[in-house]
C-alpha positions in Angstrom: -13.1 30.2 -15.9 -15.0 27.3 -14.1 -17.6 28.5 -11.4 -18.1 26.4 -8.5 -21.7 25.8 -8.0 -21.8 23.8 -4.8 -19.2 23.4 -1.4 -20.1 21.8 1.5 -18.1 20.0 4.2 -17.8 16.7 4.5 -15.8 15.8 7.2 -13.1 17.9 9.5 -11.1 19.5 6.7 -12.6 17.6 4.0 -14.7 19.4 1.8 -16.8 18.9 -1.7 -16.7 21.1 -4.5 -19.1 20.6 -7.7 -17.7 22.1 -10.5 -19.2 23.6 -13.5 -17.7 22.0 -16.5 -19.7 20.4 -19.5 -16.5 19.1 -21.3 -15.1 17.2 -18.6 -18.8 15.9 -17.1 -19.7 14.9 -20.7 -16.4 12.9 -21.1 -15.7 11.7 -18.0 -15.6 7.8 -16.7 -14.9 6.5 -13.6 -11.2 6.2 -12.3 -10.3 9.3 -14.1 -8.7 12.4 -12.5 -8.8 15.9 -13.5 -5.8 18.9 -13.0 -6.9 22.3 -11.6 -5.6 25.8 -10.9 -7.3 27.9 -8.8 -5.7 31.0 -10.4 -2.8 32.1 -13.3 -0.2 31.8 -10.7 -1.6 28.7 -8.9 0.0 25.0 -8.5 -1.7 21.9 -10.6 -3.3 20.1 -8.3 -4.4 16.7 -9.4 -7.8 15.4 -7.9 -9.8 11.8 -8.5 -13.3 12.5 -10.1 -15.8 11.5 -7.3 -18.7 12.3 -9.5 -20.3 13.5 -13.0 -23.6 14.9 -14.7 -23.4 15.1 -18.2 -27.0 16.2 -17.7 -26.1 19.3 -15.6 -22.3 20.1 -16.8 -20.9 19.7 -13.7 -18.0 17.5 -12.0 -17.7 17.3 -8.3 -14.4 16.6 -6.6 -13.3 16.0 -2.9 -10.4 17.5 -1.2 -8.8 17.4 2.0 -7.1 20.5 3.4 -3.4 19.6 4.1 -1.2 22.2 2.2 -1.3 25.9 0.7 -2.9 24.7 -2.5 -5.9 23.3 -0.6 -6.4 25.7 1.8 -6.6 27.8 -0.5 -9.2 26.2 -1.9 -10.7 25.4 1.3 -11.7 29.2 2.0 -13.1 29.4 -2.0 -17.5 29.6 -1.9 -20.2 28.4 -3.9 -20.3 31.2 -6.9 -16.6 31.9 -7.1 -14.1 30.6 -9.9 -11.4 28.5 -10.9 -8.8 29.8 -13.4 -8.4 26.1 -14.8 -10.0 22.5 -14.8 -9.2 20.2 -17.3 -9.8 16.6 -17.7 -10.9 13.8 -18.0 -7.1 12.3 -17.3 -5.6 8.9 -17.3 -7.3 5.6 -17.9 -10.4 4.6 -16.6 -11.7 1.8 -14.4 -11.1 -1.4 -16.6 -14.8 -2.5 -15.4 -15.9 -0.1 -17.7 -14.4 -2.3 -21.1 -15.6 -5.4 -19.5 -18.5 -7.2 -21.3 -21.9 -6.5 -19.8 -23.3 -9.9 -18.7 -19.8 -11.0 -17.6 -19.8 -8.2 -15.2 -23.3 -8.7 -14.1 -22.2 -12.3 -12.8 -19.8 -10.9 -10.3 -19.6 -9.6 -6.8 -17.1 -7.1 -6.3 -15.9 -5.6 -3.2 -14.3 -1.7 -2.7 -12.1 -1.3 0.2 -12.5 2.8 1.0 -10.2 4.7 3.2 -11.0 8.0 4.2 -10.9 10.2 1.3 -10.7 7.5 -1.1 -14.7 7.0 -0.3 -15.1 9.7 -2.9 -13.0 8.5 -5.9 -15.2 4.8 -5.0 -18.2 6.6 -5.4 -18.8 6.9 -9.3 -17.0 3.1 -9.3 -20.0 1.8 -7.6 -23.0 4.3 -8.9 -21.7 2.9 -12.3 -21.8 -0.4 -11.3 -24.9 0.1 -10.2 -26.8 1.3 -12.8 -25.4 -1.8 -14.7 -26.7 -3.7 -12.2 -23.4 -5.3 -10.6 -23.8 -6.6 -7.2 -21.4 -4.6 -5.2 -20.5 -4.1 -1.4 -18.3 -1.5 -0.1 -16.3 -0.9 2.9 -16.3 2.4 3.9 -13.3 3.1 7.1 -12.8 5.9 9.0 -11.0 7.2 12.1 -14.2 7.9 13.6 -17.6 8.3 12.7 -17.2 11.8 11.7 -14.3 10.9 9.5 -16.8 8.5 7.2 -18.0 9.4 4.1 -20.4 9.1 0.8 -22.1 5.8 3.6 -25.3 7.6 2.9 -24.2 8.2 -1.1 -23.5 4.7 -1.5 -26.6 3.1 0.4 -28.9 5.3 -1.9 -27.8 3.5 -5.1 -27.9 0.0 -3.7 -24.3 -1.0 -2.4 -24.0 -3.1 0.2 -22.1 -1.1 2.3 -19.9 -2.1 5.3 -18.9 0.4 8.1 -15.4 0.2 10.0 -14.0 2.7 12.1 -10.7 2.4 14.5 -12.2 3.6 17.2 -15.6 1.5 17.4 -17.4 4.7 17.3 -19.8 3.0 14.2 -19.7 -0.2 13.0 -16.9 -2.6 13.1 -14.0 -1.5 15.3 -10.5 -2.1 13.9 -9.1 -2.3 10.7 -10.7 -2.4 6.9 -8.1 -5.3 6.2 -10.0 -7.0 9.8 -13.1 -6.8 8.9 -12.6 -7.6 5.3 -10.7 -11.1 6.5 -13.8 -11.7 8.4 -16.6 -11.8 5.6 -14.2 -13.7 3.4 -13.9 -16.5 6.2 -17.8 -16.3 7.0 -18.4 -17.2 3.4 -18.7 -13.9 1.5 -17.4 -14.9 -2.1 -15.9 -11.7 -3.6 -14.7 -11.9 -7.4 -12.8 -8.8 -7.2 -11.2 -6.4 -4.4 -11.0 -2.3 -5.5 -9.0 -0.4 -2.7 -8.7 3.5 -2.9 -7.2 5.0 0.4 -3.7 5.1 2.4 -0.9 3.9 0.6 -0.3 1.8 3.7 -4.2 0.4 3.6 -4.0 -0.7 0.1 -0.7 -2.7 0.3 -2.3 -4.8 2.9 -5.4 -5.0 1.6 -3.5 -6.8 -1.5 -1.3 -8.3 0.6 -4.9 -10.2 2.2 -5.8 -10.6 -0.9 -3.0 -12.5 -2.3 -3.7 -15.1 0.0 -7.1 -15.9 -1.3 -5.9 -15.5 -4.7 -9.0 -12.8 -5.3 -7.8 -10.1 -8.1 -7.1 -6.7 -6.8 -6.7 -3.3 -7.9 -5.8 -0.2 -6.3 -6.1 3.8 -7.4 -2.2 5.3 -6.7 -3.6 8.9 -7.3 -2.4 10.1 -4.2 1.2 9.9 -6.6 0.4 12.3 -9.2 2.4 15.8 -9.2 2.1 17.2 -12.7 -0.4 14.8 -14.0 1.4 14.7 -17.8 3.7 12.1 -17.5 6.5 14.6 -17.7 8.0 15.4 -14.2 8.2 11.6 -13.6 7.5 12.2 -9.7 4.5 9.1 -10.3 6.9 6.4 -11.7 6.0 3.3 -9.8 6.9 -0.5 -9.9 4.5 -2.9 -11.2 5.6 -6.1 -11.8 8.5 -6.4 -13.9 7.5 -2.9 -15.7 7.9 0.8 -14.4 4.6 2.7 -14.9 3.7 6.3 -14.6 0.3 7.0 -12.3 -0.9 9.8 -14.3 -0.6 7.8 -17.2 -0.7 4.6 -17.2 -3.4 4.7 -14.4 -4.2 5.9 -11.8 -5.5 2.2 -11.5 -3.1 -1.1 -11.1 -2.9 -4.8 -10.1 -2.5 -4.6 -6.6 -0.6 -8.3 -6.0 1.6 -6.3 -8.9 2.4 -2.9 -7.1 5.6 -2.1 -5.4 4.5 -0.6 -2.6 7.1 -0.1 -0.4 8.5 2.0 -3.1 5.9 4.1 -4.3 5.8 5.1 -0.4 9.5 6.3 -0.4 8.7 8.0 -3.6 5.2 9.3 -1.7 7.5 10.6 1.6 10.6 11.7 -0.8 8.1 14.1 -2.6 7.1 15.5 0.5 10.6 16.8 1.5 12.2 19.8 0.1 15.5 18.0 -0.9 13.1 15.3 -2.2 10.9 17.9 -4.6 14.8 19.3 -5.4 15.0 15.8 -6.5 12.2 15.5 -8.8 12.8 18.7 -10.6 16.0 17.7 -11.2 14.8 14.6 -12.6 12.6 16.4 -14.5 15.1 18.7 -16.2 17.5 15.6 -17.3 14.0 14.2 -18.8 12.8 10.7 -17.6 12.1 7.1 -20.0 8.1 6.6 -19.5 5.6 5.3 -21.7 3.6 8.4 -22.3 3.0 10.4 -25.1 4.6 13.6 -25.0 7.4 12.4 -22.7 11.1 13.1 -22.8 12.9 9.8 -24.3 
């Protein structure tokens, strides 16, 4: 069992959890995502790791209410338990193999699009610590709807606030106001998006055009988080990769996005789950261990 020693609300039906978990905290890097169960009978929810304490044992994840599995959650306290947690899972950030003093001599830019503010979070506190130079957009529907700005600013990112309706800092889109510090002479090295499907394929799609790498988190894929329901297989380049995997992270200017979204809206639908576990029955090519060949 896994105690939950901290909840608090973030934002209107998005909510932190800190987790008590010495495995995972000790192990865990960022980009990672961790599998949970909130009781024998519960549903695997995957969730991107928004923070770690080796020190104190715990991982803290965010989570926005939007089906049973997270309201369920939603209504669980500080001092109650979780029947499972385990993790870390997939690969991490590929920042984190980098050499040191390469690293150091670059500016990178995260893009963050609602939730996707949390998963950026242990990006940038790593980065940070290493001493990286790193800014951060951080866009919300409104001001109530941003998060970690106050997180981020602590540990020294430059951080960037957009919102659609104007109701804090830039109004309009992330993809806007990023187009306008790259044209006022902000030299960026490297673009990280984590948000809206939608967001990150034109954030990439921006990016292409000033040739600046990009890499985006497709978490918001995962289902089983194994590699062995196939319900995460994406496009990249001329390859077909599996989220939970193989990532969560990929080459943005590489990413099909126009069909991982089908596959995002098709898992959504009850003929499209049909789908999937049929898929899954048959078995599925991937290049995981443990998968069905």
């Amino acid at each position: 069992m896994y105690k939950i020693v901290e909840r608090k609300e973030l934002a209107p039906s998005i909510f932190l959890m800190e987790i008590e978990a010495p495995r995972v905290a000790k192990s865990a890097k960022p980009g990672q995502f961790i599998i949970l169960r909130i009781d024998e009978k519960g549903e695997r929810v995957p969730l991107t790791i928004a923070d770690y304490d080796e020190a104190k044992g715990t991982v803290t994840i965010v989570i926005q209410a939007i089906g049973a599995s997270t309201n369920k959650l939603y209504n669980l306290q500080a001092g109650e338990y979780l029947a499972d947690f385990v993790g870390p899972l997939g690969q991490p950030s590929e920042f984190v193999h980098e050499d040191l003093e390469t690293l150091k001599k670059k500016r990178i830019m995260f893009v963050a699009g609602g939730v996707g503010a949390a998963p950026v979070y242990p990006q940038v506190k790593w980065l940070r610590e290493k001493g990286v130079n790193v800014d951060v957009i951080i866009g919300g529907k409104t001001k109530d709807h941003l998060l970690y700005v106050k997180e981020m600013e602590s540990i020294g990112a430059n951080v960037h606030i957009c919102t659609d309706d104007g109701s804090a800092g830039y109004k309009g889109l992330v993809t806007n106001l990023l187009k306008e510090l790259i044209d006022t002479g902000n030299k960026f090295d490297e673009v990280v998006a984590i948000g809206p499907m939608i967001m990150m394929k034109f954030v990439a799609k921006l990016t292409a055009e000033y040739g600046i790498k990009t890499i985006v988190s497709l978490n918001m894929l995962m289902v089983d988080g194994t590699g062995m329901c196939g319900a995460c297989r994406v496009s990249v380049g001329d390859e077909v990769k599996f989220t939970c995997v193989d990532g969560p992270e990929f080459d943005g200017h590489l990413v099909n996005f126009d069909e991982a979204m089908r596959r995002q809206t098709l898992y959504k639908s009850e003929e499209g789950r049909k789908l999937i576990a049929k898929e899954k029955e048959e078995g599925h090519t991937c290049s995981c261990k443990g998968g069905n060949n």
